[in-house]
C-alpha positions as CSV (number, residue, x, y, z in Angstrom):
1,X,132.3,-66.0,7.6
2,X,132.7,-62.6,8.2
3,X,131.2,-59.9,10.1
4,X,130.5,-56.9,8.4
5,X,130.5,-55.2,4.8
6,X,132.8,-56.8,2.5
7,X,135.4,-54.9,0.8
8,X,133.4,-55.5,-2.4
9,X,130.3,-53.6,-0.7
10,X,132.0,-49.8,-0.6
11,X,132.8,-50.0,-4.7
12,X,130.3,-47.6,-6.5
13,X,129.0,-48.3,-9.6
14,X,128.1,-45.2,-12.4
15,X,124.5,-44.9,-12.1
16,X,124.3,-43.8,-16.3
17,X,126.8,-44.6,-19.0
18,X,125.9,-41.7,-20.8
19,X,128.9,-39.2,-21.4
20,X,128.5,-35.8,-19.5
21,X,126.6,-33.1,-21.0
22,X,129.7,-30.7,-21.9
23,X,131.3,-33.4,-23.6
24,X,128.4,-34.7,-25.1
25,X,128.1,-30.8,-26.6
26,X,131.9,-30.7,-27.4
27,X,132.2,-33.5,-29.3
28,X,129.1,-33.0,-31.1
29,X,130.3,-29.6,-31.9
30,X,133.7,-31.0,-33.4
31,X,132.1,-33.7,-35.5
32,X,130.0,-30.8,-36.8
33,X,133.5,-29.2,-38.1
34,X,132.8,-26.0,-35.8
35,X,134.7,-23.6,-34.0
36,X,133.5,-22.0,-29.9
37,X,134.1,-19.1,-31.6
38,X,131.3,-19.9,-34.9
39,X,128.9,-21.5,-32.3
40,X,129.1,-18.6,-29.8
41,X,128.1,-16.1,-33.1
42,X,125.3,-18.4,-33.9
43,X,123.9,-19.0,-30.5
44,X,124.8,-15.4,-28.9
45,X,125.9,-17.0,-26.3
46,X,129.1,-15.9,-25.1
47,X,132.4,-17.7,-25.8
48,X,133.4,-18.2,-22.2
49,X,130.5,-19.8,-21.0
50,X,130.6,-21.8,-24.2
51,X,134.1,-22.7,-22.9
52,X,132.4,-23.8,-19.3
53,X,129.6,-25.5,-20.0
54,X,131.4,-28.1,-22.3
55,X,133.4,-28.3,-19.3
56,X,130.5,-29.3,-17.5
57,X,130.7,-26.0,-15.2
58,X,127.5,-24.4,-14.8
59,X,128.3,-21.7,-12.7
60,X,128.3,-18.9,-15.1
61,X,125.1,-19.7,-16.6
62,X,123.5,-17.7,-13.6
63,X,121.2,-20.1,-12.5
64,X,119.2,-23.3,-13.6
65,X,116.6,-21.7,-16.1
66,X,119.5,-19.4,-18.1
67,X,121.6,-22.7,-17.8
68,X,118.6,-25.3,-19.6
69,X,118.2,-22.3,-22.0
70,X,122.1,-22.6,-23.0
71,X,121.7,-26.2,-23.0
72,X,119.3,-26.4,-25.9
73,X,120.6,-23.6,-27.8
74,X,123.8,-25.5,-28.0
75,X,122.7,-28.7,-28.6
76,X,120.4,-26.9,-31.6
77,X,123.3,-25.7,-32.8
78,X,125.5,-28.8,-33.0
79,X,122.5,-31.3,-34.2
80,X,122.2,-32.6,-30.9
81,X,118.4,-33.6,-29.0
82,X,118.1,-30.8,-26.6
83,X,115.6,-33.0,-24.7
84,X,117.5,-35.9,-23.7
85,X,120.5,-33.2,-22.6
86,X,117.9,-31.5,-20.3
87,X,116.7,-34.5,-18.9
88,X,120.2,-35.6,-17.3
89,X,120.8,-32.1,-16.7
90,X,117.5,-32.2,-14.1
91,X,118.9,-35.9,-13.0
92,X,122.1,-34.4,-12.6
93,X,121.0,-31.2,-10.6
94,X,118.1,-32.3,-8.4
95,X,115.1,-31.7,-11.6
96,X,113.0,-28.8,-11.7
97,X,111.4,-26.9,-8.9
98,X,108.0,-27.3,-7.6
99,X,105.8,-24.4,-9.7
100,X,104.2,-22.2,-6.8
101,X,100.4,-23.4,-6.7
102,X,99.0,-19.4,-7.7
103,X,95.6,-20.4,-6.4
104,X,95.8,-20.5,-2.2
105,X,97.8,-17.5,-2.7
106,X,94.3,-15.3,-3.9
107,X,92.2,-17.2,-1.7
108,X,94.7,-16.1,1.1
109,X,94.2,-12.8,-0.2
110,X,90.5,-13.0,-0.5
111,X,90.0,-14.4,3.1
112,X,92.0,-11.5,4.7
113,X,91.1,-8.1,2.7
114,X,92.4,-5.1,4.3
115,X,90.0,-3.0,5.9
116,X,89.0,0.6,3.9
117,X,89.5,3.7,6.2
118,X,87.0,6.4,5.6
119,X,87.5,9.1,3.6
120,X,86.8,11.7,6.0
121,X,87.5,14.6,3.4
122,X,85.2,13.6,0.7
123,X,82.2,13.4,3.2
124,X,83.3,16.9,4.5
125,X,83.1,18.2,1.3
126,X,79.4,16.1,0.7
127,X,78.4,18.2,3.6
128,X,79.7,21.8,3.0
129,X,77.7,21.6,-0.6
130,X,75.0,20.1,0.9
131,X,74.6,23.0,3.0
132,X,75.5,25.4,0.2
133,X,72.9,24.5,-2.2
134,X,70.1,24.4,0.9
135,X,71.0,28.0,1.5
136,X,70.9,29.0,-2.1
137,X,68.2,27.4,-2.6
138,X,66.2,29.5,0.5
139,X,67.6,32.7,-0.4
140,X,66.5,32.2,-4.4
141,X,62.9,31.2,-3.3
142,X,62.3,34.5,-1.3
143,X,64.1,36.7,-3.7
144,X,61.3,35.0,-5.9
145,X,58.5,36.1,-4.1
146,X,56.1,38.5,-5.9
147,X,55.6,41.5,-3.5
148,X,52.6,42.3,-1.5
149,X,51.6,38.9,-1.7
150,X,49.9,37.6,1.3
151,X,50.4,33.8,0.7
152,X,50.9,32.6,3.9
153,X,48.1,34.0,5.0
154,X,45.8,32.9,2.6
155,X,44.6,35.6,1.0
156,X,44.3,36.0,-3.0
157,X,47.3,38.1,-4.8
158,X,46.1,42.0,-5.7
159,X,46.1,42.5,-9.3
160,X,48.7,44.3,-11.2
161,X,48.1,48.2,-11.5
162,X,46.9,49.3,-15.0
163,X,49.5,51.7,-17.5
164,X,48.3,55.1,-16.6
165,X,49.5,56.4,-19.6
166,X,49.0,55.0,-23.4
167,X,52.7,54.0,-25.1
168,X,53.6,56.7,-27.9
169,X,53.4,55.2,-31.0
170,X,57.1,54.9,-33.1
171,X,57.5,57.7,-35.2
172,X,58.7,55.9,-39.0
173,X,61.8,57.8,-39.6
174,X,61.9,59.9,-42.9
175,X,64.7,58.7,-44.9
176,X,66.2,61.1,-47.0
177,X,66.2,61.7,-50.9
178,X,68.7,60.5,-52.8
179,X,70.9,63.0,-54.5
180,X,73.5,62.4,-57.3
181,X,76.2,62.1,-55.1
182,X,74.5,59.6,-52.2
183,X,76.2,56.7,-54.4
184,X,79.1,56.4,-52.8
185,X,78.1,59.3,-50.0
186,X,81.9,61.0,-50.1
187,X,82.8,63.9,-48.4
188,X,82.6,67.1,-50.2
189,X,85.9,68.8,-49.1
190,X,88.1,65.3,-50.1
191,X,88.3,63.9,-53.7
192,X,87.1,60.2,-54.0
193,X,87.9,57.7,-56.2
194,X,86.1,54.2,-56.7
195,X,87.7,51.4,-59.0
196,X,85.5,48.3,-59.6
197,X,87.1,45.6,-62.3
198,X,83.5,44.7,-63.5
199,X,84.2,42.7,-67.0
200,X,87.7,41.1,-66.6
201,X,90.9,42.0,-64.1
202,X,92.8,44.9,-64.8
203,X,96.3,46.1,-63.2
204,X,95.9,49.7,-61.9
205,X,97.9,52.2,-59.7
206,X,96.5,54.8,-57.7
207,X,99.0,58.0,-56.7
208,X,97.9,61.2,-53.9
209,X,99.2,64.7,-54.4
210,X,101.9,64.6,-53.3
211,X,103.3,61.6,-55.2
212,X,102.4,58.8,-52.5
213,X,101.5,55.4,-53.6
214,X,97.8,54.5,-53.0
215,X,98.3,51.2,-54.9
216,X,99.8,49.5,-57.3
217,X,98.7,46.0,-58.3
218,X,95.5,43.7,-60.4
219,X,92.4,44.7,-59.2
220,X,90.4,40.9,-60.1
221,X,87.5,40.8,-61.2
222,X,84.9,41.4,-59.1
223,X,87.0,43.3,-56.8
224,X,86.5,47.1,-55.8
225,X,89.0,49.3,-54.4
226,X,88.4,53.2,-52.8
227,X,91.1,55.9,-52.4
228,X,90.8,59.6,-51.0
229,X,93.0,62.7,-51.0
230,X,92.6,66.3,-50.2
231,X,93.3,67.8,-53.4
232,X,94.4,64.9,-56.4
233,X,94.7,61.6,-57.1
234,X,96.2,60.7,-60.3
235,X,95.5,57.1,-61.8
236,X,96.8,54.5,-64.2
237,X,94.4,52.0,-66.0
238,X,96.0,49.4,-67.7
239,X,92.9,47.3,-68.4
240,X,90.4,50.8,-69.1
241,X,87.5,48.9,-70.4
242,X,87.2,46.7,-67.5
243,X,86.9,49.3,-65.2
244,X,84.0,50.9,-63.8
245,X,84.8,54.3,-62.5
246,X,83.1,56.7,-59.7
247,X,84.8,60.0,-58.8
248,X,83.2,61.8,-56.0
249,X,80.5,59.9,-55.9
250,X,79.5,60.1,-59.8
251,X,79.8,58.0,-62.1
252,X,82.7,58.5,-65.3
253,X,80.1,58.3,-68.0
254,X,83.3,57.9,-70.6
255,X,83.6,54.8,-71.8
256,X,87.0,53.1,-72.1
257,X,88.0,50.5,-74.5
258,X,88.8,46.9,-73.7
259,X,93.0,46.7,-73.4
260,X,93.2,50.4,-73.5
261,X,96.0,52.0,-71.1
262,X,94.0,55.2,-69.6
263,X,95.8,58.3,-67.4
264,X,93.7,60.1,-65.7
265,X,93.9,63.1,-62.5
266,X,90.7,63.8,-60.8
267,X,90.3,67.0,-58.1
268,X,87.3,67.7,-56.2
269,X,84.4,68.6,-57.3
270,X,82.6,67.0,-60.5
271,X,84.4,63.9,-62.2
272,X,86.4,65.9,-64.8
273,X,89.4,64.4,-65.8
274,X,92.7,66.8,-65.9
């Protein structure tokens, strides 16, 4: 009998008969008739990590969460349980971390709160406008007080002094009679013209003296329009009968048919048409 481990005792046995994960993956992927390159477009996951982890090499996944999320998206890919592959992955690796308990973390907070400093400046300012609005206050008050009151001493308030003198009454202005010519109130050295399209819209042009163009356009109806010149104005109506006319401030008593084209020249003085 020996002393000792036995050559037998330093053999190691194969904890799990399963096949490793990237072969697992690889030959599900070939059974499936698919390409690295067809899995990598479906999956977005790049070809040479593709290449990697069905080499069982991890080390480009960038740690264990992207390498878990590879995992399944392969195994999705090529019909494969993504469970069971994660499960040996976390036997294979040590299993998942410990989640970070969140809740002595805000008690921690909560037990040591950092002390507030005073705000010095905002209870500087408290004070400036406290003092501000006292003074105001005083210096309204006794620009208030009625004077030659004696209220601090007691004594009653003297009545206001009576109006010496009686208000004149308003005197009611006369207003003036009205002449012929207050209609339109036009000055008397200046001819005046006044177009008004009263029935319907009418297209008129208006010309001075000297040839310049007053207007030329539709008056609408409803519309007035007033032009003056120092010695003539010479008009075009191409509506006439829609138009009612003062000149100098008179009316044209002449009455104009409906469609009618009218050309007229007015001077000053009365509304006779040249």
């Amino acid at each position: 009998m020996s002393i000792g481990n036995s050559p037998e005792d330093d053999r190691t046995f194969p904890a799990d008969d399963r096949d490793p994960i990237g072969r697992a993956l690889q030959q599900a992927r070939i059974a499936a008739g698919l390409t690295v390159e067809e899995v990598s477009a479906s999956t977005r996951v790049r070809i040479p990590i593709v290449h990697a982890i069905e080499e069982d090499d991890f080390s480009r996944c960038g740690g264990d969460v992207y390498a878990r999320g590879h995992i399944r998206t392969l195994a999705r890919a090529v019909g494969l349980d993504p469970a069971a592959l994660i499960e040996q992955y976390d036997a294979e690796h040590g299993g998942r971390p410990a989640p970070t308990p969140a809740a002595p973390l805000f008690e921690a907070e909560r037990i040591r709160p950092e002390p507030r400093r005073p705000n010095w400046t905002a209870a500087m300012v408290a004070a400036i406008v406290a003092v501000v609005g006292f003074v105001g206050f005083t210096m309204f008050n006794g620009n208030e007080a009625p004077k030659g009151t004696t209220a601090a001493e007691g004594g009653p308030a003297p009545a206001p002094e009576k109006a010496t003198s009686a208000k004149p009454k308003p005197v009611k202005p006369v207003a003036p009679k009205p002449t012929e010519s207050a209609i339109a109130a036009v000055p008397q050295d200046k001819v005046t013209v006044k177009l008004t399209a009263v029935d319907d819209k009418s297209w008129i042009s208006a010309k001075a003296h000297d040839g310049k163009l007053l207007f030329d356009g539709l008056l609408l109806k409803g519309e007035s329009k007033t032009y003056q010149d120092d010695e003539r104005i010479d008009l075009v109506l191409g509506n006439a009968g829609a138009i009612e006319l003062y000149v100098n401030g008179k009316k044209v008593a002449d009455k104009f048919e409906s469609g009618q084209v009218e050309r007229l020249t007015y001077t000053k003085g009365d509304p006779e048409a040249g």
